[in-house]
C-alpha positions in Angstrom: -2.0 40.8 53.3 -0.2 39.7 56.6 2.1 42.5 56.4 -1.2 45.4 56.3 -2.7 43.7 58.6 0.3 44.0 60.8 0.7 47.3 60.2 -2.9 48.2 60.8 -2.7 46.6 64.0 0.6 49.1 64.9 -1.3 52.1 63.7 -4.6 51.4 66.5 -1.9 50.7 69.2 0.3 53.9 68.5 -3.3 55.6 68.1 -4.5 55.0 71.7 -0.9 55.1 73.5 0.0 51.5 73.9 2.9 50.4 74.7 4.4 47.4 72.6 7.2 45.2 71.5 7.9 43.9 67.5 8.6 40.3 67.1 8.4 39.3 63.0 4.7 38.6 63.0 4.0 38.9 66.6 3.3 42.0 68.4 3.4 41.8 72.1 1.8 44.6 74.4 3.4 45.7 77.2 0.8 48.3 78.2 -1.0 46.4 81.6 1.6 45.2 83.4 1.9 42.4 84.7 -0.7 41.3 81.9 1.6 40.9 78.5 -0.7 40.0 75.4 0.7 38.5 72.3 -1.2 39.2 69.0 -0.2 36.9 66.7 -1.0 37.2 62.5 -1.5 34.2 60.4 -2.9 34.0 57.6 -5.3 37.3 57.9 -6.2 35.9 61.4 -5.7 37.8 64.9 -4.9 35.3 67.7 -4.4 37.5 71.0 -3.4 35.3 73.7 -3.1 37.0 77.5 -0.3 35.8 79.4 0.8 36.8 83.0 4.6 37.5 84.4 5.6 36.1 86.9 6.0 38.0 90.6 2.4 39.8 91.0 -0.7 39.1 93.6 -2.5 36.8 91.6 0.7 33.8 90.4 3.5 34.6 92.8 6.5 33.6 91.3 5.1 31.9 88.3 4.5 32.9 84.9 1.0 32.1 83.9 -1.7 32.1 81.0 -4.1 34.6 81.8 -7.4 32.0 81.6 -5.5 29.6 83.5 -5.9 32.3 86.5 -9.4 31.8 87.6 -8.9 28.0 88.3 -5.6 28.6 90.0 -7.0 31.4 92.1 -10.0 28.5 93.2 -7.4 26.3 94.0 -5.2 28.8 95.8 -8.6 29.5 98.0 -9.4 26.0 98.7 -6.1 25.2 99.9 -5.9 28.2 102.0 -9.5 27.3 104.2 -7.7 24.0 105.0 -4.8 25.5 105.7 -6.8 27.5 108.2 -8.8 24.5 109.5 -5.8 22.8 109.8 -4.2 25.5 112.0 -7.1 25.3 114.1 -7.3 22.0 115.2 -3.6 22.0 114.7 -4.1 24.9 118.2 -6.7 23.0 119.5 -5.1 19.7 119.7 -2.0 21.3 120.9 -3.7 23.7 124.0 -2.2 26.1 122.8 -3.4 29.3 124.3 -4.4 31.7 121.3 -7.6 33.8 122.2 -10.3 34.5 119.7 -9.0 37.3 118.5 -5.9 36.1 117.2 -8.2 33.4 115.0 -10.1 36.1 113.7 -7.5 38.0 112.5 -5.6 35.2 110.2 -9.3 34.9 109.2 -9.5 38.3 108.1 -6.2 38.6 106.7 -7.2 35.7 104.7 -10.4 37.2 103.3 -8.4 40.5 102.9 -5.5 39.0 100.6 -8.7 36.7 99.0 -10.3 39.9 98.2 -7.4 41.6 96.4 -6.9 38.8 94.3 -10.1 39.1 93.0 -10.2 42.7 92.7 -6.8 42.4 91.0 -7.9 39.2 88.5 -11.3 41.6 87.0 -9.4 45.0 86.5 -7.1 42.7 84.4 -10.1 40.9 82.8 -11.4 44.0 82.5 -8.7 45.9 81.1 -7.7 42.8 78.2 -11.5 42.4 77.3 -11.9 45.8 76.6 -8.3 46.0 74.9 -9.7 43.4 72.3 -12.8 45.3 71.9 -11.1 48.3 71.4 -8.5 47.2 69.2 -10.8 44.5 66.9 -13.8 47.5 66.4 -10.7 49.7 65.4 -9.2 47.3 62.7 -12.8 47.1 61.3 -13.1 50.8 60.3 
């Protein structure tokens, strides 16, 4: 039963395009890059598990599992407003002669690389919920 299920699977991947690699009862899709999923079959049950590569926006150099991102990407943004504040008094303590200007922009650049994270972390979402729609609806029919 494994086996059709398997190959059921293959058939509404090949159907829409996507792009995958065989591994005995695992099926890994390569399709959203850097986003890998890994469908595994046991028993007659799907298991798709989301996994991140390493080297993209949202986990720099590490490999990551894709629900892990969302509490990473809070911590990333915590630690980068005290890295800010920190810079701040750091320039303040220090007289350092930096204008207003020169603030603002690290702030901006900050909310700029903040934002395409976020952007970045719901087109993935986006793209692996409605791959497992797409593909569990398909294996019903």
């Amino acid at each position: 039963m494994e086996n059709n299920t398997n190959e059921n699977i293959k058939l509404c991947l090949s159907k829409f395009n996507y792009t995958y690699l065989e591994q005995g009862n695992n099926i890994r899709v390569t399709h959203f890059k850097p986003l890998f999923i890994d469908i595994c079959i046991n028993e007659n049950i799907i298991q798709m598990t989301p996994k991140l590569i390493g080297w993209n926006i949202l986990t720099g150099i590490n490999d990551m599992n894709f629900e892990k991102v969302s509490s990473y990407l809070k911590r990333m943004a915590i630690l980068h407003v005290f890295f800010i504040i920190a810079l701040y008094i750091y320039i303040q303590y220090r007289d350092i002669n930096i204008d207003n200007n020169m603030l603002l922009l690290f702030f901006s650049l900050f909310i700029i690389i903040l934002i395409s994270m976020c952007f970045s972390y719901f087109d993935l979402k986006i793209k692996y919920e409605s791959f497992q729609i797409n593909l569990l609806l398909n294996l019903k029919k």
